[in-house]
Backbone bond lengths (Angstrom), bond angles and torsions (degrees), N, CA, C in turn:
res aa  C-N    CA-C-N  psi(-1)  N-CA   C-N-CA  omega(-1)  CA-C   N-CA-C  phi
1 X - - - 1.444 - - 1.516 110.44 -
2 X 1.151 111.56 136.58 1.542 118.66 171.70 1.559 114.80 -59.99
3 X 1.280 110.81 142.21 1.734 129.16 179.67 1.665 94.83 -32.60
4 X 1.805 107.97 -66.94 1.558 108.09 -165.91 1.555 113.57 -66.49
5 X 0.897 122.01 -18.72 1.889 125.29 177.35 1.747 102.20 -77.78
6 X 1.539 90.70 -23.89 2.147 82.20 -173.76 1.659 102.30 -85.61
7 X 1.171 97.68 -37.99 2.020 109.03 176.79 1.942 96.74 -64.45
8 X 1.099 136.53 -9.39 1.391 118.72 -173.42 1.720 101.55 -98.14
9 X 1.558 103.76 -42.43 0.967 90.90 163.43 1.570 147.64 -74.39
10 X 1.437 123.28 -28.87 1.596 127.43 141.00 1.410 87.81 -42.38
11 X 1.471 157.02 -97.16 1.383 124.25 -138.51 1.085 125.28 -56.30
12 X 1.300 126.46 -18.62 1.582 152.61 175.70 1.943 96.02 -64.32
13 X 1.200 102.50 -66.66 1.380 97.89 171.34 1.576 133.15 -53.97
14 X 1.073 106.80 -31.29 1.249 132.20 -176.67 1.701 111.19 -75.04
15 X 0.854 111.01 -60.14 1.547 130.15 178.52 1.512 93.42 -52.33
16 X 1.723 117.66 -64.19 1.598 109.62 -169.26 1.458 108.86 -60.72
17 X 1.158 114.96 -18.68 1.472 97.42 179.36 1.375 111.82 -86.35
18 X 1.007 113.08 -49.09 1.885 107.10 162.34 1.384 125.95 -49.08
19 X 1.316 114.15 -17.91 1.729 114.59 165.90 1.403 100.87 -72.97
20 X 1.638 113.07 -47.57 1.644 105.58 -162.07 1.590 96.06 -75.18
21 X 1.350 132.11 -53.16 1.539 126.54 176.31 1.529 110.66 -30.31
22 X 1.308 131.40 -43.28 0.877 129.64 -152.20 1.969 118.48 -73.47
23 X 1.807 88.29 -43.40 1.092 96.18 156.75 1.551 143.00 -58.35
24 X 1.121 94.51 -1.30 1.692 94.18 -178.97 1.343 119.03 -76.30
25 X 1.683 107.92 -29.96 1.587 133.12 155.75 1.940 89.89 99.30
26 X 1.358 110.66 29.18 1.645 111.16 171.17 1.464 130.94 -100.89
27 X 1.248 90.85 98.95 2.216 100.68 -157.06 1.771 104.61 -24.50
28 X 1.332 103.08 139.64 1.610 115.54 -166.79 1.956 103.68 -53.22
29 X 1.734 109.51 -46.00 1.215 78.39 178.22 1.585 141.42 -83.39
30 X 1.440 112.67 23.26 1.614 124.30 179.70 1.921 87.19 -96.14
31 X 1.245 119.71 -45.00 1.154 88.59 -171.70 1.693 115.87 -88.89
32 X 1.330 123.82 29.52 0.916 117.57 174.20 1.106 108.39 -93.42
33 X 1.902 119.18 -28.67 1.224 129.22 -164.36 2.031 88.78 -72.21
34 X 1.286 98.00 -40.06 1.833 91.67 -162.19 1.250 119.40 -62.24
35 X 1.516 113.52 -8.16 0.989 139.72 -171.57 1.229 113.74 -94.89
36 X 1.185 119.65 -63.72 1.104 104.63 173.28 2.377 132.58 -93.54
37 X 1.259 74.99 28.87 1.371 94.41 -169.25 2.361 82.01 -98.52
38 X 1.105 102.44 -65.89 1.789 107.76 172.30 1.804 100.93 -37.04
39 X 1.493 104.04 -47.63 1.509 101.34 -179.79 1.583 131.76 -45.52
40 X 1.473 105.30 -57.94 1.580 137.23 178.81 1.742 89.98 -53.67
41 X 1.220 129.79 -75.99 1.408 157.37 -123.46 0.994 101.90 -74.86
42 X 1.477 114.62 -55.75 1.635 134.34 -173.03 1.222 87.91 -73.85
43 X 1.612 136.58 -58.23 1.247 107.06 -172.67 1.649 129.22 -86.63
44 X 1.280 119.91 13.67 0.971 135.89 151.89 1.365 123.82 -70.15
45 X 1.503 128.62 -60.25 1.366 154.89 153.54 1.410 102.80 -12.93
46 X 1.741 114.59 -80.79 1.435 136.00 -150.89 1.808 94.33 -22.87
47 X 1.547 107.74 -65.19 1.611 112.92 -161.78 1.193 115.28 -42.25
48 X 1.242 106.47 -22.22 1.655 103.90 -156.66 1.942 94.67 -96.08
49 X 1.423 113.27 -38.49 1.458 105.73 171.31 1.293 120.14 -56.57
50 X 1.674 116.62 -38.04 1.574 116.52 -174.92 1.824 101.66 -72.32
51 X 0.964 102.33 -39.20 1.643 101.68 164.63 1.340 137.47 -21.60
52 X 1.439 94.96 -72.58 1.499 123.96 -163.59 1.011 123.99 -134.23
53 X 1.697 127.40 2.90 1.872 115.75 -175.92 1.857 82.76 -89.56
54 X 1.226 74.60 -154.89 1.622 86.41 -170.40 1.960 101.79 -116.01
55 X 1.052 83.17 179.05 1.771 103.69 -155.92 1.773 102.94 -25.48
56 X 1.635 115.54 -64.25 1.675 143.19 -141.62 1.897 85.12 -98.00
57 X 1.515 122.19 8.00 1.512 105.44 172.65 1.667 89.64 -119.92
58 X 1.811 126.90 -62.42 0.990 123.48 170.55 1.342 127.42 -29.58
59 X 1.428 128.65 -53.16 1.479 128.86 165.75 1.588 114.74 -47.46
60 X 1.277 106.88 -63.40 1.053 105.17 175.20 1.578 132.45 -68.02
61 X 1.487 118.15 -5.73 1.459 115.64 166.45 1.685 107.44 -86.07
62 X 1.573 122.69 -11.27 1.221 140.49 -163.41 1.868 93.09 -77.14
63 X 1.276 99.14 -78.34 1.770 133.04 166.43 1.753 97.49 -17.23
64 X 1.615 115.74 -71.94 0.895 125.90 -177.89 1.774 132.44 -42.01
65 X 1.430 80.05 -42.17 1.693 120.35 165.77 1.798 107.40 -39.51
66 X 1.763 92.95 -80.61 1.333 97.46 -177.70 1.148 113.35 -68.88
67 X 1.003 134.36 -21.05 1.884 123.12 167.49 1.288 102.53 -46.59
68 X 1.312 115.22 -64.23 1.394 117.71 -161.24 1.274 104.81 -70.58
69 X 1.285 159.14 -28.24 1.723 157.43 144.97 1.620 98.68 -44.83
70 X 0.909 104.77 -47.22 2.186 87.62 169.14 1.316 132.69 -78.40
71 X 1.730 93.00 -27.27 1.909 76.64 161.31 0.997 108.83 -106.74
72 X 1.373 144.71 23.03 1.565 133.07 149.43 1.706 102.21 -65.12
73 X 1.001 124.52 -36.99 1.621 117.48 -162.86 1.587 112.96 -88.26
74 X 2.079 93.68 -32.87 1.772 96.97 173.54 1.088 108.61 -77.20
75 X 1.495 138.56 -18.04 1.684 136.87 -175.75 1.268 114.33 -90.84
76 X 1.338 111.77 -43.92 1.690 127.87 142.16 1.583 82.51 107.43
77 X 1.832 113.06 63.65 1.664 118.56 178.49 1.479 70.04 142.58
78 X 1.494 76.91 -175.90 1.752 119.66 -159.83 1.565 105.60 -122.01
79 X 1.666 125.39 94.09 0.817 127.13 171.75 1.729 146.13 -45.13
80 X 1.460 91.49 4.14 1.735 117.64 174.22 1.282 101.46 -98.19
81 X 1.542 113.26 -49.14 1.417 105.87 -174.08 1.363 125.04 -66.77
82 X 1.831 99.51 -26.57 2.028 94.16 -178.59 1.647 86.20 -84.77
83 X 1.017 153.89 -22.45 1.015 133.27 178.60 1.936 124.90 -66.14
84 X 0.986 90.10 -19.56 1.848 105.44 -177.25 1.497 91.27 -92.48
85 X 1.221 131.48 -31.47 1.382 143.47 -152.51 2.168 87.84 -78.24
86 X 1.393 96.72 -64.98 1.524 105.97 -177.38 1.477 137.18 -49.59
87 X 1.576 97.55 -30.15 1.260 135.82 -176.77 1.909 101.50 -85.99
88 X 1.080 116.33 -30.36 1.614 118.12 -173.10 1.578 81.55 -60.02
89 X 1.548 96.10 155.71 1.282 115.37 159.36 1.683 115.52 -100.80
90 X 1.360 106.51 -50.67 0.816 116.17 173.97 2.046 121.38 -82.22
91 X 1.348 102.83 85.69 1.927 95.40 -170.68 1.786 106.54 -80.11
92 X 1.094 139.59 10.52 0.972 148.06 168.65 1.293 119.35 -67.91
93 X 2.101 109.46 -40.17 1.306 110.16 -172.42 1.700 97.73 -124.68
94 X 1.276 108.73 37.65 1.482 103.20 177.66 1.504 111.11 -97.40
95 X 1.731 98.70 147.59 1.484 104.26 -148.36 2.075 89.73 -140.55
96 X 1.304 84.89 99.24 1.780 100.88 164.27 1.882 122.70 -38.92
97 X 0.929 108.87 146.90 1.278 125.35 -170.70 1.373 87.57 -54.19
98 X 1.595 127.99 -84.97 1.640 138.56 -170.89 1.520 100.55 -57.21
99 X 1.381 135.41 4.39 1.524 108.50 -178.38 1.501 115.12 -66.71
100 X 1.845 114.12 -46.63 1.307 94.98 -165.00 1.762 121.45 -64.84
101 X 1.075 117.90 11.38 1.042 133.42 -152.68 1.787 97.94 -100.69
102 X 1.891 107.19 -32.47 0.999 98.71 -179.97 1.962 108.59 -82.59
103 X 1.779 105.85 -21.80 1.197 99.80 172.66 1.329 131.88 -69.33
104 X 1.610 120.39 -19.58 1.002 110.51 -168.28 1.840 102.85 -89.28
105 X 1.179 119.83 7.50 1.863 143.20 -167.47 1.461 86.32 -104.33
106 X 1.321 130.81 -28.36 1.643 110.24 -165.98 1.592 112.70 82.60
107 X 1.279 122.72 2.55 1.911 138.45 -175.83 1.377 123.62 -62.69
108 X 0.944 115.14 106.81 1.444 117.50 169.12 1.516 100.45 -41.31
109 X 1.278 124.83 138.31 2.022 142.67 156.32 1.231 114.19 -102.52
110 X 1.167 101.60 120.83 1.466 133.06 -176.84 1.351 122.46 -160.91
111 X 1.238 110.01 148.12 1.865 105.89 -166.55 1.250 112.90 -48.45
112 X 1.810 107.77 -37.88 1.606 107.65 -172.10 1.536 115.24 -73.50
113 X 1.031 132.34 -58.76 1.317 163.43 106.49 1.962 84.23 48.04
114 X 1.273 100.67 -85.98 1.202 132.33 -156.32 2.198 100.56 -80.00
115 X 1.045 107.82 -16.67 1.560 108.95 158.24 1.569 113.73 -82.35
116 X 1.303 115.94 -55.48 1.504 140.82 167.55 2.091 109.22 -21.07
117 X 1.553 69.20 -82.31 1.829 85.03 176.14 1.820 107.37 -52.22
118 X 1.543 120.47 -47.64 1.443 103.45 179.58 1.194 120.25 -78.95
119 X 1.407 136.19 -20.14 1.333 126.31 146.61 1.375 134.43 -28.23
120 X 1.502 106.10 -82.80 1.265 131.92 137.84 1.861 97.12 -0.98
121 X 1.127 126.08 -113.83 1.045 143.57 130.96 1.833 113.02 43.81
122 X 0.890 99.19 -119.73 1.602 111.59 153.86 1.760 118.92 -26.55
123 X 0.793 119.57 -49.76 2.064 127.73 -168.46 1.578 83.94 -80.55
124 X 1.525 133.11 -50.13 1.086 132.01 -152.34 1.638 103.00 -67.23
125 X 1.619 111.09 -43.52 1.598 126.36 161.29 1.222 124.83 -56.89
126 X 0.986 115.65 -55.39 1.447 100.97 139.72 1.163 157.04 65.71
127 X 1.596 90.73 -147.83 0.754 111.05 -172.89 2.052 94.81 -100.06
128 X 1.375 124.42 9.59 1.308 113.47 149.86 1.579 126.82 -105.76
129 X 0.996 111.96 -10.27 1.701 133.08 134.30 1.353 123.81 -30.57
130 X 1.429 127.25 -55.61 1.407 156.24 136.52 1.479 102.41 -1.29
131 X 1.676 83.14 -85.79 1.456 98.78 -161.81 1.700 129.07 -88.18
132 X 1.153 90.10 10.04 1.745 113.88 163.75 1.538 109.94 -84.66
133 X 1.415 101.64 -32.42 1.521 105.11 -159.77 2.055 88.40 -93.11
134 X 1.015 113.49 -42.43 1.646 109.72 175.91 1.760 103.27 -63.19
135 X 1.224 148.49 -50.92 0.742 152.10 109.34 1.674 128.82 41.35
136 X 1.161 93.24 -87.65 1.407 123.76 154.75 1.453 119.87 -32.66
137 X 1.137 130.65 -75.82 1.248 158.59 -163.74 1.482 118.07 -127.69
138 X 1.555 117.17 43.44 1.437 112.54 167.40 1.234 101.08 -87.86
């Protein structure tokens, strides 16, 4: 599939979730916070599940993992983030999950920049995620 047919569909996705968000009738910036508060958390969290749950949660937070590293690259972005992105009211002061990460690096931000590093990023988790979890339970 072509780049622009994979971006229509993330907007396709994107959009339905902002129809269904919408209905809940919960002013955009609380759910941006909920949103991106699940964002930070989960990816904060993950290490500690591949760690320490047991076999049928670790695999599956692993599993979960690589889904989400394939459709960041087939959607070409992170379908949480344009969604928190849409939901900002304010897009002037909206601030990506990986940014501070580029401030505390000294990094220029930029879309590419900022795909690069979460790739990067993500594959690098991974694939040591992976091997914690093989590891783990050989």
């Amino acid at each position: 599939m072509t780049r622009e047919c994979r971006k229509k569909q993330g907007k396709y996705i994107v959009n339905t979730c902002l129809e269904y968000l919408k209905t809940t009738n919960t002013p955009p910036h609380v759910l941006v916070f909920i949103l991106k508060s699940f964002h930070l958390y989960g990816t904060l969290f993950h290490p500690f599940v591949t760690v320490f749950a047991p076999w049928w949660l670790a695999s599956t937070a692993v599993c979960i993992l690589w889904i989400i590293g394939c459709a960041f690259i087939y959607f070409d972005g992170c379908l949480l983030s344009k969604l928190e992105y849409e939901l900002e009211e304010n897009k002037e002061k909206f601030i990506n999950v990986i940014d501070p990460i580029f401030y505390l690096l000294g990094i220029d931000i930029d879309k590419s920049t900022q795909w690069w590093v979460t790739v990067i990023a993500i594959w690098t988790y991974a694939i040591i995620a992976q091997c914690i979890l093989l590891y783990r339970f050989k």
